[in-house]
C-alpha positions as CSV (number, residue, x, y, z in Angstrom):
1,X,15.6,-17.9,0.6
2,X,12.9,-15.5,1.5
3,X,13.1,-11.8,1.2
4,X,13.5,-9.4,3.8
5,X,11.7,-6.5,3.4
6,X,11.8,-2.9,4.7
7,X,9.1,-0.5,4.4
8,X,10.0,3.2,5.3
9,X,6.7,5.1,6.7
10,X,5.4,2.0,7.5
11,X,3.2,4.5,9.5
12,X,1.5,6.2,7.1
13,X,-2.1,6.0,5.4
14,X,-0.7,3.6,2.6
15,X,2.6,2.8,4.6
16,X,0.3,0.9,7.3
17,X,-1.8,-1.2,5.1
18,X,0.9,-2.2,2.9
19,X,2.4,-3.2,5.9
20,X,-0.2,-5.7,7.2
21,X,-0.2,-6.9,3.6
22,X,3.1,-7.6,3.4
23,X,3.4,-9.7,6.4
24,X,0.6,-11.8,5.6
25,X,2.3,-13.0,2.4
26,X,5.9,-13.1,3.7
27,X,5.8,-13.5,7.5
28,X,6.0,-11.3,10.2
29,X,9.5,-12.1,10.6
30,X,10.3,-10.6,6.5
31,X,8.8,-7.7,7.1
32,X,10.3,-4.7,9.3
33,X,8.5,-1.6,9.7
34,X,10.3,1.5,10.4
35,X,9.0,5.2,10.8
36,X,10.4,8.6,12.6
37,X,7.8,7.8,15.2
38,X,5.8,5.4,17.0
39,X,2.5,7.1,15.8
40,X,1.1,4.0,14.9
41,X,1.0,1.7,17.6
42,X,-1.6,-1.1,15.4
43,X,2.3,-1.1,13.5
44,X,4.4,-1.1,16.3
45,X,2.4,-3.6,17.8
46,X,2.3,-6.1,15.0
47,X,5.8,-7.1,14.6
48,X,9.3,-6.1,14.2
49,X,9.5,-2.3,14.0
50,X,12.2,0.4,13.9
51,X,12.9,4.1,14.6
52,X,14.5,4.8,10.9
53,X,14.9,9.0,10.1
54,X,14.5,8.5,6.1
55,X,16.4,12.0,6.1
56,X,19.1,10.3,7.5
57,X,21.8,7.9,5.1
58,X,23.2,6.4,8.4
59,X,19.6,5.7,9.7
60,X,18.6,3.8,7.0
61,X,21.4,2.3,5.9
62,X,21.7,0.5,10.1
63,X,18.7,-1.0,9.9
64,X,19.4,-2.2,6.4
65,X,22.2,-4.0,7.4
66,X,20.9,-5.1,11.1
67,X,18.3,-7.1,9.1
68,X,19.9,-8.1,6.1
69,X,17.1,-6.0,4.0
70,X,17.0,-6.9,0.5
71,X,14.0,-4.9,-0.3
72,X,12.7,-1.1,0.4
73,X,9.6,0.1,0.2
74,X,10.1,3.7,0.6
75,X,6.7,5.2,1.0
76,X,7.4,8.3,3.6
77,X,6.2,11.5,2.0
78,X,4.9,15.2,2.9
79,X,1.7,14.6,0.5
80,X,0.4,18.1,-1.9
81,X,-1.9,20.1,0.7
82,X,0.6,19.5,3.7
83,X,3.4,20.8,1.4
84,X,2.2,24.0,0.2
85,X,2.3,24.8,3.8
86,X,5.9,23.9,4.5
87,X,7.6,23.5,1.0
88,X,11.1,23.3,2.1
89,X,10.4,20.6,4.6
90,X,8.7,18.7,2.3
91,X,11.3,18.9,-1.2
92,X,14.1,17.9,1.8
93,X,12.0,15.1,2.9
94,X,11.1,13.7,-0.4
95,X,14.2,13.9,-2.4
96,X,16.4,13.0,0.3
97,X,15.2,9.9,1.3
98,X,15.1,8.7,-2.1
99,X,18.4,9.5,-2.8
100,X,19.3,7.8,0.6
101,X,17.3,4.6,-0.7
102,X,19.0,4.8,-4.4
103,X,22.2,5.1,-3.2
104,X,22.1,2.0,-0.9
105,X,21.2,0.1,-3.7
106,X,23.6,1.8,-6.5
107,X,26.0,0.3,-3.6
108,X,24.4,-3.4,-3.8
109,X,23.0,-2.5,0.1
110,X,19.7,-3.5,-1.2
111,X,18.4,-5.3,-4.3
112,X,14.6,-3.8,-5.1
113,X,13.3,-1.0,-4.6
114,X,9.4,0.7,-4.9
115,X,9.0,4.1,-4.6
116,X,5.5,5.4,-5.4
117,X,4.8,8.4,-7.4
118,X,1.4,10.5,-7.6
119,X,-0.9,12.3,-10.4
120,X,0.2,15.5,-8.9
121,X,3.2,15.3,-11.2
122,X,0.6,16.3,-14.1
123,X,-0.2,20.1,-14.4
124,X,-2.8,22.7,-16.0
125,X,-1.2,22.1,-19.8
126,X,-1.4,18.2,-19.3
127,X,-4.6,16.3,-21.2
128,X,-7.3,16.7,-18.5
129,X,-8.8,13.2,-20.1
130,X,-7.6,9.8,-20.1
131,X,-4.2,11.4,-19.5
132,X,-1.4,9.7,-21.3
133,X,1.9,7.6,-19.6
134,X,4.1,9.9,-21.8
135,X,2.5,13.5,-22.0
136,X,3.3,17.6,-20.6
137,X,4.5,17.2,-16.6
138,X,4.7,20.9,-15.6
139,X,3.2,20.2,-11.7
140,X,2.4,23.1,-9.7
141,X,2.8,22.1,-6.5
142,X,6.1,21.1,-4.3
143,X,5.0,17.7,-3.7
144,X,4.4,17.0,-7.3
145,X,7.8,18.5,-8.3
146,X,9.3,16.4,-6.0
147,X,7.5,13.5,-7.7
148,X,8.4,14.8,-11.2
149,X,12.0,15.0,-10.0
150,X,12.0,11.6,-8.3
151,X,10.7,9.7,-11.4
152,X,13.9,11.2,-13.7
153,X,15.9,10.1,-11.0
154,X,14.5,6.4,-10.2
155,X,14.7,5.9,-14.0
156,X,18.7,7.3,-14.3
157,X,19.9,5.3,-11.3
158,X,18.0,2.3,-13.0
159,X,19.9,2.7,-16.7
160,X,22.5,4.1,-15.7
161,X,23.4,1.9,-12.2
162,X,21.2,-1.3,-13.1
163,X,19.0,-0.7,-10.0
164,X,15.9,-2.2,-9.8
165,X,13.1,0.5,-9.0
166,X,9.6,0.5,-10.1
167,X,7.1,2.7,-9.4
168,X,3.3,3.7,-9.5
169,X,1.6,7.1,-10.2
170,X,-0.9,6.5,-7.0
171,X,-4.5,8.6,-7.8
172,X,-6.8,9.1,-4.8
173,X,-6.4,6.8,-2.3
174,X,-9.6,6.1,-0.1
175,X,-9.6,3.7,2.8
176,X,-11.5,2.8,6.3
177,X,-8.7,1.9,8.5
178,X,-6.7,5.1,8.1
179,X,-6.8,8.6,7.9
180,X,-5.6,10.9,5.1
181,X,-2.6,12.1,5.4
182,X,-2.8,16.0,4.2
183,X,-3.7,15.4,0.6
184,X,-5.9,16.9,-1.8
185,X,-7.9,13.9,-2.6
186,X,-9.0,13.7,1.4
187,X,-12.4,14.9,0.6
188,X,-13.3,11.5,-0.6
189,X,-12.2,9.9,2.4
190,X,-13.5,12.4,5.1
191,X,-16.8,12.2,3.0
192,X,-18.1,8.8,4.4
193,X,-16.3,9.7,7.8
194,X,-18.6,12.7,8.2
195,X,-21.9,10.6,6.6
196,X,-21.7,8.0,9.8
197,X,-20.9,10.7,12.4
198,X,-22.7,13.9,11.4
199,X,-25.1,13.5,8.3
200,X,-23.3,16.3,6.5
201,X,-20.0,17.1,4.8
202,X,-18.3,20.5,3.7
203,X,-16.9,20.0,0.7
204,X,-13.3,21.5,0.3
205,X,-13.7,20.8,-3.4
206,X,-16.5,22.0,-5.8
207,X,-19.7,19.7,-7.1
208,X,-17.8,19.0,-10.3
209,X,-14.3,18.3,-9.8
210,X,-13.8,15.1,-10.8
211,X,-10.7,13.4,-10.2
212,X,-9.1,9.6,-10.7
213,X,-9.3,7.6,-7.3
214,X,-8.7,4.2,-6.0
215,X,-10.0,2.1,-2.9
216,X,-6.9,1.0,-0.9
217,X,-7.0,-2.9,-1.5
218,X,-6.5,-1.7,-5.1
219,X,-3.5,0.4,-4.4
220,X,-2.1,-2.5,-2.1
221,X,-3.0,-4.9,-4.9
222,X,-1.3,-3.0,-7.6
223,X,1.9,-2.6,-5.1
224,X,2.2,-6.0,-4.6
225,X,1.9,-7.4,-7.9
226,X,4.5,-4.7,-9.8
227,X,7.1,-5.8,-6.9
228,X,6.5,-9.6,-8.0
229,X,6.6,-9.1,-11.2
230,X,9.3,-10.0,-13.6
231,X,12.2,-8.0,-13.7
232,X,11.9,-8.2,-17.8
233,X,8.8,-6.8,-17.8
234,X,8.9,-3.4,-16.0
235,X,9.5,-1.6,-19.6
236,X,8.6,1.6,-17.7
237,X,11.6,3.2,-14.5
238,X,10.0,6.4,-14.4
239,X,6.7,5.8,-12.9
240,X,3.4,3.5,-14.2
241,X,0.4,5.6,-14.4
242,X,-2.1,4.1,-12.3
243,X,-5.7,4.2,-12.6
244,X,-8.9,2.6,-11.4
245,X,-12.2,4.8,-11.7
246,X,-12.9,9.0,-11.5
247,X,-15.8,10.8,-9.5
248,X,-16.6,14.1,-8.2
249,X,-17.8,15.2,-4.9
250,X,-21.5,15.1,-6.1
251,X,-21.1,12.1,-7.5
252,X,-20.1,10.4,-4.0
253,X,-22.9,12.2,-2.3
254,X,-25.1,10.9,-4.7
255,X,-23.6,7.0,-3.8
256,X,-23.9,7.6,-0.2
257,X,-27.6,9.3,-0.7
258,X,-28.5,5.6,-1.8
259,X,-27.7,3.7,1.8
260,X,-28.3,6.9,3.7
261,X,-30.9,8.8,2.4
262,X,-30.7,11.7,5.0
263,X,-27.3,12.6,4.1
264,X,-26.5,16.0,2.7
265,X,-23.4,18.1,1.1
266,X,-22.4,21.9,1.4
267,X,-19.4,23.0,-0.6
268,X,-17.2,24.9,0.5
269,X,-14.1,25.4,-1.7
270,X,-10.5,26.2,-0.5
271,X,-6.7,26.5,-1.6
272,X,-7.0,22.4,-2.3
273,X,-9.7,23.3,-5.3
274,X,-6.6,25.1,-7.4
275,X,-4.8,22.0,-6.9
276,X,-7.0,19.5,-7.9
277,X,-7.9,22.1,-11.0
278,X,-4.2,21.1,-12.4
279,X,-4.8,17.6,-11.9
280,X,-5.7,15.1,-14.6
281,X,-10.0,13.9,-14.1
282,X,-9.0,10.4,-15.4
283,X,-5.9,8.1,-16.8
284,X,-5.0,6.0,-19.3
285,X,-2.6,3.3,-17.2
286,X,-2.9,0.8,-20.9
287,X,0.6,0.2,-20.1
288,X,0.6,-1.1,-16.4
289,X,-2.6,-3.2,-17.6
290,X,-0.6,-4.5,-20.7
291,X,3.0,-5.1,-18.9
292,X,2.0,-6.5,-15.5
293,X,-1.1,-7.6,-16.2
294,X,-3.3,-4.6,-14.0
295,X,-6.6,-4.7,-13.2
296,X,-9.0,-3.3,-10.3
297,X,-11.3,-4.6,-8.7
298,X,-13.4,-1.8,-6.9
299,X,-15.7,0.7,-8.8
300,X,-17.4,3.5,-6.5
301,X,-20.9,1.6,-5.4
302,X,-18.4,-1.2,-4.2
303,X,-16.5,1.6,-2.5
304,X,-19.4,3.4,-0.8
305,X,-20.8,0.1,0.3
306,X,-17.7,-1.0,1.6
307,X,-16.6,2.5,3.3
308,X,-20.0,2.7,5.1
309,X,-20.6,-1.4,6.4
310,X,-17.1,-0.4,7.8
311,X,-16.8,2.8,9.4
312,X,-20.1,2.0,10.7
313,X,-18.5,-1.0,12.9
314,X,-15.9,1.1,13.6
315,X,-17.5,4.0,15.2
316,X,-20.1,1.3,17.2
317,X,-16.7,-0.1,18.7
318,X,-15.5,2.7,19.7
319,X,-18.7,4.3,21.4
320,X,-19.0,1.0,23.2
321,X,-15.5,0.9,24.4
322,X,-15.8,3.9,25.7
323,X,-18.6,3.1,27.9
């Protein structure tokens, strides 16, 4: 019997792609994507899809039951920079759909769950290099509180309930075929937008602030392969840290400067550069690598060449259609 999967946010930056993936391995008809809104219409479009409110217990638990949903991906979030500006909006939305999702399967609604975590939940007295699985968490912004918080919960409702949650500390996500979604890693993203459309980028964050990143068909990958893992060996409910390579601003510039030589960088740093000062510049996931078996696949020349070739197209496409 094949699974039936849910994923909440299915919307979203990583909420999209995962999608796509997921239906490609399972079928369209295993996988339903659900979001507030139909702000995605690529997802909408692409199979079964569902107005779900993840703020809402009824909401979610419907369309659990309507499609006989055995597994939740739950990846609707406010993300850091969007939640300094509206804090109480996002701690409500964070915390309260995860509870929502734990509680349907603490009642045997649902059998699996993945709920992603984030580097945010490390802080200015937490090792700056090669950041340990088990180390200080004092995070400094809402989001990563929320992330803190959710990690004691996921790994209290798995010994003490028997639910089944795992869980990734994402880093940087960088991708092509969506935009950020409000978070402090943007930069490296809107970098390689702004190299095919203008020539020039503004650098909310300094030269030098490196920070641990990961091209998106490295997050998918890592997604997919802790969800089909063996139950037995998750050893770790919290949240796996996660980690693939580190850069700074400069050092994309520098990437970019190789296929387009023309291209130049200002800096420009705002409220996101006291963020990303708490954050960790690189991670030691030894864990996720020794109990699942992770590995990457993408370093940063493979990301620049890939992030260029495609925005490229894109942008091409879309000045011809518009013709």
């Amino acid at each position: 019997m094949k699974s039936k999967i849910l994923i909440i946010g299915a919307c979203g930056q990583i909420g999209s792609e995962l999608t796509f993936k997921l239906r490609e391995l399972h079928g369209d008809e295993n996988v339903i994507a659900s979001d507030i809104s139909y702000s995605n219409l690529d997802i909408v479009n692409s199979g079964i899809f569902e107005i779900v409110d993840a703020q809402n217990y009824a909401s979610v638990k419907v369309c659990v039951e309507k499609h006989k949903i055995d597994t939740v991906y739950l990846m609707a979030a406010i993300l850091s920079a969007t939640g300094e500006k509206y804090p109480m909006k996002a701690w409500d939305l964070n915390m309260e759909s995860l509870f929502h999702v734990l509680n349907l399967a603490r009642a045997k609604f649902i059998k699996k769950v993945f709920w992603p975590s984030s580097i945010a939940v490390f802080g200015t007295t937490t090792p700056k290099e090669y950041t340990p699985q088990y180390t200080t968490m004092e995070p400094t912004t809402v989001y990563g509180i929320t992330k803190q918080v959710g990690e004691r919960w996921c790994e209290y409702y798995h010994n003490k309930y028997g639910v089944d949650v795992r869980s990734l500390r994402y880093p940087g996500i960088i991708s092509w075929k969506t935009l950020p979604g409000g978070g402090t890693t943007d930069y490296a993203v809107e970098i390689y937008h702004k190299a095919i459309t203008d020539g020039i980028y503004d650098s909310f964050l300094a030269e030098d602030t490196e920070l641990p990143m990961m091209f998106m068909d490295d997050a998918i990958k890592a997604t997919v392969d802790i969800m089909k893992a063996k139950k037995d060996t998750i050893k770790i409910r919290s949240s796996y840290n996660l980690a693939a390579i580190s850069f700074t601003p400069k050092e994309v510039a520098e990437s970019i400067k190789k296929q387009l030589p023309d291209f130049k960088i200002t800096y420009n740093p705002d409220y996101r550069q006291e963020i990303a000062n708490s954050w960790p510049q690189s991670i030691n996931d030894s864990y996720a690598r020794q109990d699942w078996k992770w590995k990457h696949q993408f370093n940063l020349e493979d990301i620049t060449k890939e992030m260029l070739l495609q925005l490229d197209k894109k942008y091409k496409a879309a000045l011809n259609n518009s013709k």
